[in-house]
N, CA, C and O atoms as CSV, one atom per row, in Angstrom:
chain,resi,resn,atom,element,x,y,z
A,1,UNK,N,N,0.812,-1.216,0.000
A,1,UNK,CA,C,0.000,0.000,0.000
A,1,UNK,C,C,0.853,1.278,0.000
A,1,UNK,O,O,0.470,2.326,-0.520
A,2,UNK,N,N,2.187,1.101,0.697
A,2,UNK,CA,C,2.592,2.577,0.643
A,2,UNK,C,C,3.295,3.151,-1.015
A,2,UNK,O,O,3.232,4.206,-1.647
A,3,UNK,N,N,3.925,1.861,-1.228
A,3,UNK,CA,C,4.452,1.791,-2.885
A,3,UNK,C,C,3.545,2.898,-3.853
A,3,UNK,O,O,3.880,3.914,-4.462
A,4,UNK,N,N,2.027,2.075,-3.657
A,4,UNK,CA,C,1.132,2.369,-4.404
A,4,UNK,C,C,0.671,4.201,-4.088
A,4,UNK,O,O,0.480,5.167,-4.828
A,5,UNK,N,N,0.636,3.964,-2.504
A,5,UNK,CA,C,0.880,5.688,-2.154
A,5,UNK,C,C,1.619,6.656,-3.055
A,5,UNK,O,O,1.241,7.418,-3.944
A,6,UNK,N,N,2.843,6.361,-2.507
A,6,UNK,CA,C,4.026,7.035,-3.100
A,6,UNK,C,C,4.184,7.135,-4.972
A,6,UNK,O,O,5.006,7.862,-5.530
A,7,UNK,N,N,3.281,6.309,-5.631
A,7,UNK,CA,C,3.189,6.096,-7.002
A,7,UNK,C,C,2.577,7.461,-6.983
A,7,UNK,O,O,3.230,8.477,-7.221
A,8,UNK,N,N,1.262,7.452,-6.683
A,8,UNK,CA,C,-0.222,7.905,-6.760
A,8,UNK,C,C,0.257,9.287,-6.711
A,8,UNK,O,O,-0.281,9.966,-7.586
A,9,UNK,N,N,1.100,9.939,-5.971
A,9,UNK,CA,C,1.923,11.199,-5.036
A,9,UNK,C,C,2.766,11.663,-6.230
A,9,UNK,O,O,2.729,12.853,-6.542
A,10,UNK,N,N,3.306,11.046,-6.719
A,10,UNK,CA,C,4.301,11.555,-7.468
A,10,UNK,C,C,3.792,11.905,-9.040
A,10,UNK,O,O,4.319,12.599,-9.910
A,11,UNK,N,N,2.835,11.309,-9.030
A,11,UNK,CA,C,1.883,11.718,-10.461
A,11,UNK,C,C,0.555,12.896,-9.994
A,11,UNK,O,O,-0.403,12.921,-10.766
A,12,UNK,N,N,0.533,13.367,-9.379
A,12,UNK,CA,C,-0.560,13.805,-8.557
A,12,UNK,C,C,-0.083,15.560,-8.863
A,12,UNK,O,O,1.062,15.551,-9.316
A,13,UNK,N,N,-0.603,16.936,-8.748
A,13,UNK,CA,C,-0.156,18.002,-8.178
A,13,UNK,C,C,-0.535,18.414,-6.809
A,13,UNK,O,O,-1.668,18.344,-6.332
A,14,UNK,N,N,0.830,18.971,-6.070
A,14,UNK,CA,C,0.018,19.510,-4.934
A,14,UNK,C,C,0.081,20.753,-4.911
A,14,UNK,O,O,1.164,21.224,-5.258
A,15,UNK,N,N,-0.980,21.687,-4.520
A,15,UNK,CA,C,-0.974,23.172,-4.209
A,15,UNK,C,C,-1.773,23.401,-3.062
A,15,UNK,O,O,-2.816,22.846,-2.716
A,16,UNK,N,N,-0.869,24.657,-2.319
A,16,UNK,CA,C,-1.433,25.459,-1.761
A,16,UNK,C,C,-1.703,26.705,-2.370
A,16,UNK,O,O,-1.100,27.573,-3.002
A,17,UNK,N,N,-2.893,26.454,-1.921
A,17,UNK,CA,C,-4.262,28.087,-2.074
A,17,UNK,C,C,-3.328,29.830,-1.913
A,17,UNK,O,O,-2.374,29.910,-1.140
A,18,UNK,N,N,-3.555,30.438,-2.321
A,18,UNK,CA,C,-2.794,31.443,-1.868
A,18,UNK,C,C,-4.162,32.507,-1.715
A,18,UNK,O,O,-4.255,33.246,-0.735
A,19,UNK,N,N,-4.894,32.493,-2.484
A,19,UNK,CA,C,-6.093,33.061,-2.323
A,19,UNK,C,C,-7.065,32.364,-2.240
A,19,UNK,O,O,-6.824,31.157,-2.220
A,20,UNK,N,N,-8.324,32.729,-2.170
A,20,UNK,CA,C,-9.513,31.788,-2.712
A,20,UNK,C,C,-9.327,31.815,-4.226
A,20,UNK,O,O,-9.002,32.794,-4.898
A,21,UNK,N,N,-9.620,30.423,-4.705
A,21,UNK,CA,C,-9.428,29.897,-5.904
A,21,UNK,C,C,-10.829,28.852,-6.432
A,21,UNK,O,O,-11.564,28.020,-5.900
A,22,UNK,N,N,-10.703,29.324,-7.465
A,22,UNK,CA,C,-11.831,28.453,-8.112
A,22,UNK,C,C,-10.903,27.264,-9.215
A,22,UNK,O,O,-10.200,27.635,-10.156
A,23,UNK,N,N,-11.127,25.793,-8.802
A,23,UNK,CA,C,-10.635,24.474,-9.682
A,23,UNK,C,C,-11.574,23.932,-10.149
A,23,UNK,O,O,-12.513,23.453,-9.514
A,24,UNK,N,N,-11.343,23.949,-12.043
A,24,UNK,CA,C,-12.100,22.916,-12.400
A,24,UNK,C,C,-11.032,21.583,-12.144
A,24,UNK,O,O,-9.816,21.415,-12.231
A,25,UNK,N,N,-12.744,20.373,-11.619
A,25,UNK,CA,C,-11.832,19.452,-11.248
A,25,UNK,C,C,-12.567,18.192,-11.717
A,25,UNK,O,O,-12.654,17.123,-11.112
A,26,UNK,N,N,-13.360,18.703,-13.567
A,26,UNK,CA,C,-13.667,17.758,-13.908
A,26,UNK,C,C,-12.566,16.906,-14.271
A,26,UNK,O,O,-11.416,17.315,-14.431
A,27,UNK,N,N,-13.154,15.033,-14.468
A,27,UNK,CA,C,-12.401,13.997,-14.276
A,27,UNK,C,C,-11.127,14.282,-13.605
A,27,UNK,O,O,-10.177,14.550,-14.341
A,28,UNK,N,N,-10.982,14.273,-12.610
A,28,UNK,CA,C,-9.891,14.483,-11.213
A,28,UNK,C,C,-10.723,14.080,-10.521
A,28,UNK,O,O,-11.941,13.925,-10.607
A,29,UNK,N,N,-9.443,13.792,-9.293
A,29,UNK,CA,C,-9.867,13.503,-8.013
A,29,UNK,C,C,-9.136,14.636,-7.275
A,29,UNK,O,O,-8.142,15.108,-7.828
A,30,UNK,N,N,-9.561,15.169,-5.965
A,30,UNK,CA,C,-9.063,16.478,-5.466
A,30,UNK,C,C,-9.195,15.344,-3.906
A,30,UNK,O,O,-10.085,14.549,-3.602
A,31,UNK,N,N,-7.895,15.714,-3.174
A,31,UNK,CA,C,-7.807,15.249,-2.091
A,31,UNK,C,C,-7.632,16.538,-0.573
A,31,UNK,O,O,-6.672,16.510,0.197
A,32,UNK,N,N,-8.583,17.363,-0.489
A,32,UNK,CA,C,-7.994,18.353,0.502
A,32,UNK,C,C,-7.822,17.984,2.066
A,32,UNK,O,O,-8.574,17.533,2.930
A,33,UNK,N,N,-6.263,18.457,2.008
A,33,UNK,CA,C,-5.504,17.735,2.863
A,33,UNK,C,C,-5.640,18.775,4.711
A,33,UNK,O,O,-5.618,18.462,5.901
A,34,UNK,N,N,-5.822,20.515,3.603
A,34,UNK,CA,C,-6.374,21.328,4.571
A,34,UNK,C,C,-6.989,22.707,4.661
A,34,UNK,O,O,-6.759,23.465,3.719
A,35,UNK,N,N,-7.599,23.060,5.473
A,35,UNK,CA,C,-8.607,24.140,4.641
A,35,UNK,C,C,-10.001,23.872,4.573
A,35,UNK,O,O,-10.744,23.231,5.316
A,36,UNK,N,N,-10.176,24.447,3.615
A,36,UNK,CA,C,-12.111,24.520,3.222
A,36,UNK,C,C,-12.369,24.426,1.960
A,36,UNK,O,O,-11.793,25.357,1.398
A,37,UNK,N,N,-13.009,23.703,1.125
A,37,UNK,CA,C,-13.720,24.508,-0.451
A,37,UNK,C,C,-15.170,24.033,0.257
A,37,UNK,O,O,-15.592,23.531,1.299
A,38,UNK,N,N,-15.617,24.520,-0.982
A,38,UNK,CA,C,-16.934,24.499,-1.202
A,38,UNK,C,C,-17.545,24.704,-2.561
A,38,UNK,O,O,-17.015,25.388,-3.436
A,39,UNK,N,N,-18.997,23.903,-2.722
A,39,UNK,CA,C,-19.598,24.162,-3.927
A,39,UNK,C,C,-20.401,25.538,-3.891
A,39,UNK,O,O,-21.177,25.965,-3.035
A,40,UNK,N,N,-19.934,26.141,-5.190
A,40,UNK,CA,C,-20.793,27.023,-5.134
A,40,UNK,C,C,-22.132,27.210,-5.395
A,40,UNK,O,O,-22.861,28.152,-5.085
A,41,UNK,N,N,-22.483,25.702,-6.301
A,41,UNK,CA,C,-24.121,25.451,-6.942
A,41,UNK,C,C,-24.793,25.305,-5.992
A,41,UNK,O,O,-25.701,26.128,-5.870
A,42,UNK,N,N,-24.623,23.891,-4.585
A,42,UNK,CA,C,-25.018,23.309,-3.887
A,42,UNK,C,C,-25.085,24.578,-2.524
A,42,UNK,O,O,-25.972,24.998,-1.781
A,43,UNK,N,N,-23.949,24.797,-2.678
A,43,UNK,CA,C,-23.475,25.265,-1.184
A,43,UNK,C,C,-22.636,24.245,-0.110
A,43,UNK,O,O,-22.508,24.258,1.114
A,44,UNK,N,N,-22.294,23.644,-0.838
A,44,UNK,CA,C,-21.440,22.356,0.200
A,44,UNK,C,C,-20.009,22.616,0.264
A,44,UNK,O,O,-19.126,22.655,-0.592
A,45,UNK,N,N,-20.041,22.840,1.962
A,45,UNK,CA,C,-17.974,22.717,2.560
A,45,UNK,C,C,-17.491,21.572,2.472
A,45,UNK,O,O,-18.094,20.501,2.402
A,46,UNK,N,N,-16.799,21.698,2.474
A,46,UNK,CA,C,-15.686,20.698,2.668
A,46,UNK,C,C,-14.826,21.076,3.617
A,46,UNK,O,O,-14.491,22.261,3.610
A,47,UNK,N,N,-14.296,20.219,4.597
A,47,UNK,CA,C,-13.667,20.498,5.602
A,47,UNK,C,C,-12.261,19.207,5.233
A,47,UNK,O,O,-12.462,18.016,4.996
A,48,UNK,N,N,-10.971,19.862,5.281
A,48,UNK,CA,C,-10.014,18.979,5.480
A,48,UNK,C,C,-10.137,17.987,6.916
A,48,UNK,O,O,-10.361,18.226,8.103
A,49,UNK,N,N,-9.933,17.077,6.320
A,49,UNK,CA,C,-9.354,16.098,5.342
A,49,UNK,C,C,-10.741,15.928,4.919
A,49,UNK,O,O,-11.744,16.009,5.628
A,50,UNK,N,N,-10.624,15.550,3.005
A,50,UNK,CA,C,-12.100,15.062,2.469
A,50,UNK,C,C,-11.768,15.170,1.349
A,50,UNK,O,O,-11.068,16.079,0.902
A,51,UNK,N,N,-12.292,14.128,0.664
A,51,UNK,CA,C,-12.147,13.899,-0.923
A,51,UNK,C,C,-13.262,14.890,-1.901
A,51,UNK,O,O,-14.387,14.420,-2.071
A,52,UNK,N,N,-13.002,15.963,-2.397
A,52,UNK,CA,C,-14.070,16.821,-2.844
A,52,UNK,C,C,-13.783,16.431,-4.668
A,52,UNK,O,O,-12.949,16.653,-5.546
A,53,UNK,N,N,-15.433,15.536,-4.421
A,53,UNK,CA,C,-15.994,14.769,-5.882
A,53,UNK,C,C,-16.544,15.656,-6.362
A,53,UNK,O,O,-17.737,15.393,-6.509
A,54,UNK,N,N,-16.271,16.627,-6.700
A,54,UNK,CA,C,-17.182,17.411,-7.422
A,54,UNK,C,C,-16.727,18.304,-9.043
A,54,UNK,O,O,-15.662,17.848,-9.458
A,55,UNK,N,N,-17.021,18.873,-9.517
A,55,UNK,CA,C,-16.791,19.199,-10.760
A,55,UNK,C,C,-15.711,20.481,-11.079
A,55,UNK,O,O,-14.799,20.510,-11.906
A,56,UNK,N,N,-16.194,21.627,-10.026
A,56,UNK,CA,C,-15.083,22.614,-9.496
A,56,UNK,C,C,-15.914,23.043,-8.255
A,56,UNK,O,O,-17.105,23.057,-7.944
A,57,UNK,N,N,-14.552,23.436,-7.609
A,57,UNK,CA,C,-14.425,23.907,-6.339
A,57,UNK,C,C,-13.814,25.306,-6.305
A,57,UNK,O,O,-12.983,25.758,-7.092
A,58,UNK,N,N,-14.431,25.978,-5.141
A,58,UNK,CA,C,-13.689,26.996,-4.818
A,58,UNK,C,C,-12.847,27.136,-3.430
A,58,UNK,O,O,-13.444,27.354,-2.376
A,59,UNK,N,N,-11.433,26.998,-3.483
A,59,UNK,CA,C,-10.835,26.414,-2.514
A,59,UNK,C,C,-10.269,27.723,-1.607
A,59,UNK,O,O,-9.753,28.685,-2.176
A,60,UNK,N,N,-10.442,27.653,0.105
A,60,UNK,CA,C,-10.161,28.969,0.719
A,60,UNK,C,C,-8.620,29.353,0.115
A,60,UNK,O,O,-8.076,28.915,-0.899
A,61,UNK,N,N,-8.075,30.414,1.195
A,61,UNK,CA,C,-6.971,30.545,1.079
A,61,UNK,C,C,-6.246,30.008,1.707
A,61,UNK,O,O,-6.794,29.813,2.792
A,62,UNK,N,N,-5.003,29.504,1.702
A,62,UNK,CA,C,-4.218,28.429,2.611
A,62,UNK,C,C,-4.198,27.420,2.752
A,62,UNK,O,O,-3.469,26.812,3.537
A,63,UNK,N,N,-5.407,26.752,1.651
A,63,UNK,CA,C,-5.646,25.778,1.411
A,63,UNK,C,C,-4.704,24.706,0.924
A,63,UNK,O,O,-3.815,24.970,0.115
A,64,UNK,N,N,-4.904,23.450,1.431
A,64,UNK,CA,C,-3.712,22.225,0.640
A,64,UNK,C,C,-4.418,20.962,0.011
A,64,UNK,O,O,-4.886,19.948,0.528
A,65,UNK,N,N,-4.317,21.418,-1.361
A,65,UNK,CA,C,-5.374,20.122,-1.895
A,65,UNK,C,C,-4.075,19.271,-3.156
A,65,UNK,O,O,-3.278,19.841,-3.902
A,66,UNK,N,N,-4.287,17.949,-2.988
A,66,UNK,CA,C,-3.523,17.090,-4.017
A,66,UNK,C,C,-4.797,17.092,-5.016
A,66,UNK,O,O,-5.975,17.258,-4.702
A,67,UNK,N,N,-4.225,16.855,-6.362
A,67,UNK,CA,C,-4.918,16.878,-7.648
A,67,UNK,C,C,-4.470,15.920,-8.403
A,67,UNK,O,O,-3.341,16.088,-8.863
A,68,UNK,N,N,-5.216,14.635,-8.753
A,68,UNK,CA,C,-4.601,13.939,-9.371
A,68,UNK,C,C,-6.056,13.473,-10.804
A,68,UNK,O,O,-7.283,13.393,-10.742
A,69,UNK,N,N,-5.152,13.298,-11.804
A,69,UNK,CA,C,-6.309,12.763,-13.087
A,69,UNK,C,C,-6.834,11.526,-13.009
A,69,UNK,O,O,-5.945,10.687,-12.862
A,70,UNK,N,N,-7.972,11.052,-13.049
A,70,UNK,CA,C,-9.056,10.449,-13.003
A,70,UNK,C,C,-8.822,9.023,-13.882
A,70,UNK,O,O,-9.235,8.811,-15.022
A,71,UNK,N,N,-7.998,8.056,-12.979
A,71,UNK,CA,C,-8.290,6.802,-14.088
A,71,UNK,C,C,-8.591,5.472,-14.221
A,71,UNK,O,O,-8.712,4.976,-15.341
């Protein structure tokens, strides 16, 4: 499992938020590690740690989300 970790990590992007940011995150997976997004259609937070399935997000500032493509 960690192999497969460390695969997953190294193909993945990570960023921190510097502002509030809006990600499209069609076909991705978004892993926020810390911070907040939220939908803006729904109205749904996300609270780190949480896998945010959704299409785009708008992620706070200071935020730490991994981004990896969908496969």
């Amino acid at each position: 499992p960690q192999i497969k970790m460390r695969r997953w990590l190294s193909d993945c992007e990570i960023r921190k938020i510097k502002e509030d940011e809006k990600i499209n995150l069609h076909n991705k997976i978004a892993v926020l590690v810390y911070g907040v997004a939220s939908d803006k259609e729904t109205g749904h937070v996300y609270q780190a740690p949480s896998v945010v399935d959704i299409s785009e997000a708008v992620f706070s500032k200071n935020a730490w989300v991994i981004i990896s493509e969908q496969k």
